[in-house]
N, C-alpha and C positions, 0 to 999 in steps of 0.2 A: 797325237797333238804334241804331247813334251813329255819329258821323264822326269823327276826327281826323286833323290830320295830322302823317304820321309825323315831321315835322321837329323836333317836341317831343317826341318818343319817346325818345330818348337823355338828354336834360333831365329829364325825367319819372320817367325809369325811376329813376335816385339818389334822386330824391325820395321815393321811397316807402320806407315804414320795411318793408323785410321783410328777408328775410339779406342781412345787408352782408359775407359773406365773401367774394366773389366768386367763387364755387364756380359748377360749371355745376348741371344739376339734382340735387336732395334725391335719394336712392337710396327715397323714402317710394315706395310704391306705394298705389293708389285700395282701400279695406280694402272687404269684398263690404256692410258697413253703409251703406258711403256710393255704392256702385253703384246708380245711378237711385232711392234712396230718399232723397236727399235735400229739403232744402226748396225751395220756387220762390225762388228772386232775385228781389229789388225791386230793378226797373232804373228807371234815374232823369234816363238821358239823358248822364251822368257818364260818361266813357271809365273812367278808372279804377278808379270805385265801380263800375262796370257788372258791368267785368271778374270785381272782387275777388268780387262778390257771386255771378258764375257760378261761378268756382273752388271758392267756400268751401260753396256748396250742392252741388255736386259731391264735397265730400271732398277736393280736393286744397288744398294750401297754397299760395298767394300769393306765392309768392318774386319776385324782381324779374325774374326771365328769360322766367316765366310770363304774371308782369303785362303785359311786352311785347310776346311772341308773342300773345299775348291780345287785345291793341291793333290788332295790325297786321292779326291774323286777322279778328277781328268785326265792325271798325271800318267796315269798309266794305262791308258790308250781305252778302246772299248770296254765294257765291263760291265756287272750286273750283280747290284749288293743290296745288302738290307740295311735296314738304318741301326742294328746290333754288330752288324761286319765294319761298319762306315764307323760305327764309336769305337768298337774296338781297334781298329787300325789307327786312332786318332790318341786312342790311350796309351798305345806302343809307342805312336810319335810321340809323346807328351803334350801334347794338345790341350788345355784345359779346356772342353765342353762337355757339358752335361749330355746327356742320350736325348732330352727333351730338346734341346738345344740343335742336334742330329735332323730328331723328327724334324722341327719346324724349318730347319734352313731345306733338308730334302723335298718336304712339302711348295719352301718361296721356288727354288731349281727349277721345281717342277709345273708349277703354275705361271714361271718365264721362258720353260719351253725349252730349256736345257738339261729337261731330263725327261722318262718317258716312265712311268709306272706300269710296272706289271704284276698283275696280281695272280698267284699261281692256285690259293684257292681261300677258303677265307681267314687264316691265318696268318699269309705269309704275302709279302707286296716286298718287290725288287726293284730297285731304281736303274734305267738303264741308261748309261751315259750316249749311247746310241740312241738318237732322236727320228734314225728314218725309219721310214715304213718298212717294220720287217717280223718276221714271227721266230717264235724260240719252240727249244724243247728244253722240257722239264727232268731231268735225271730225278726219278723219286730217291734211287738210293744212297745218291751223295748230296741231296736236297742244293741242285746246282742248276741253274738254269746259262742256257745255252746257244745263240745266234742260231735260225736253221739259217743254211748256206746259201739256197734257192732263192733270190730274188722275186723268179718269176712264178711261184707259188700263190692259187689262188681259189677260193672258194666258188664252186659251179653255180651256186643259185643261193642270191639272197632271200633272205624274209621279206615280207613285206612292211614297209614301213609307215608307221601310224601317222597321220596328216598331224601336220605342224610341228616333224621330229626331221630331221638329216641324219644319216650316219658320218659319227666324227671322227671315227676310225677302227676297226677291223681287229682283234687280238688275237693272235690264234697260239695256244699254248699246247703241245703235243708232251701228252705226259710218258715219258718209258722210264720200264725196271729192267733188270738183267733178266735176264732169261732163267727160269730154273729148271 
């Protein structure tokens, strides 16, 4: 989508006219209007037009904590972090947000459909900036999760599924170690 580097992220972020209170996030939550029925984004190559434009067809608001987590997320093409990798890289930039601050914008992301949760087991949930249908593997020994490549990868026989349920989508998480 676009590159930046985070070193302008700290600079960037004041610049942008959105709440100068310095509050962490809006208590707003994503309203069911603007859950996936918003408009496409015209990206433009712009780091932070990019952003503002995925936010705001999303339904959420553009705050500067947003704008940034935003930056650091997408900026750098595919990819699959946790919300300790996402604060940390935020702290290098100098980002001023909290980790709760992390969680909760990862969670709105995620609940507007520009992120995809994957959860590896019950410890550990990776946010994937990659939203399409598609399954990973798990490297247990560098705790890395990983695109599988195969598009056309697919389970022989479902369950059967309990009346009044659909399935909303498929995870398949393929766990490997090195060999010993």
């Amino acid at each position: 989508m676009f590159h930046g580097d985070s070193s302008d992220i700290a600079s960037a972020v004041s610049a942008v006219g959105m709440s100068n209170d310095g509050s962490s996030l809006d208590a707003e939550d994503v309203g069911p209007e603007a859950r996936g029925a918003g408009r496409q984004p015209t990206l433009t190559g712009c780091p932070w037009h990019d952003v503002n434009e995925m936010l705001q067809a999303a339904g959420l608001r553009p705050t500067r904590q947003r704008m940034a987590l935003g930056w650091l997320l997408f900026g750098k093409g595919a990819r699959h972090l946790t919300a300790e990798m996402l604060y940390e890289e935020a702290t290098l930039a100098k980002v001023p947000v909290s980790l709760a601050t992390v969680y909760n914008t990862l969670n709105q992301l995620t609940d507007a459909g520009l992120l995809r949760q994957v959860s590896v087991d019950g410890t550990k949930t990776y946010f994937d900036t990659n939203v399409s249908a598609h399954h990973h593997f798990y490297l247990e020994n560098n705790h890395e999760l990983v695109d599988i490549p195969d598009p056309h990868l697919m389970l022989q026989k479902m369950p059967e599924i309990p009346d009044g349920y659909e399935i909303a989508r498929v995870d398949m998480v393929v766990r490997l170690r090195k060999k010993r």
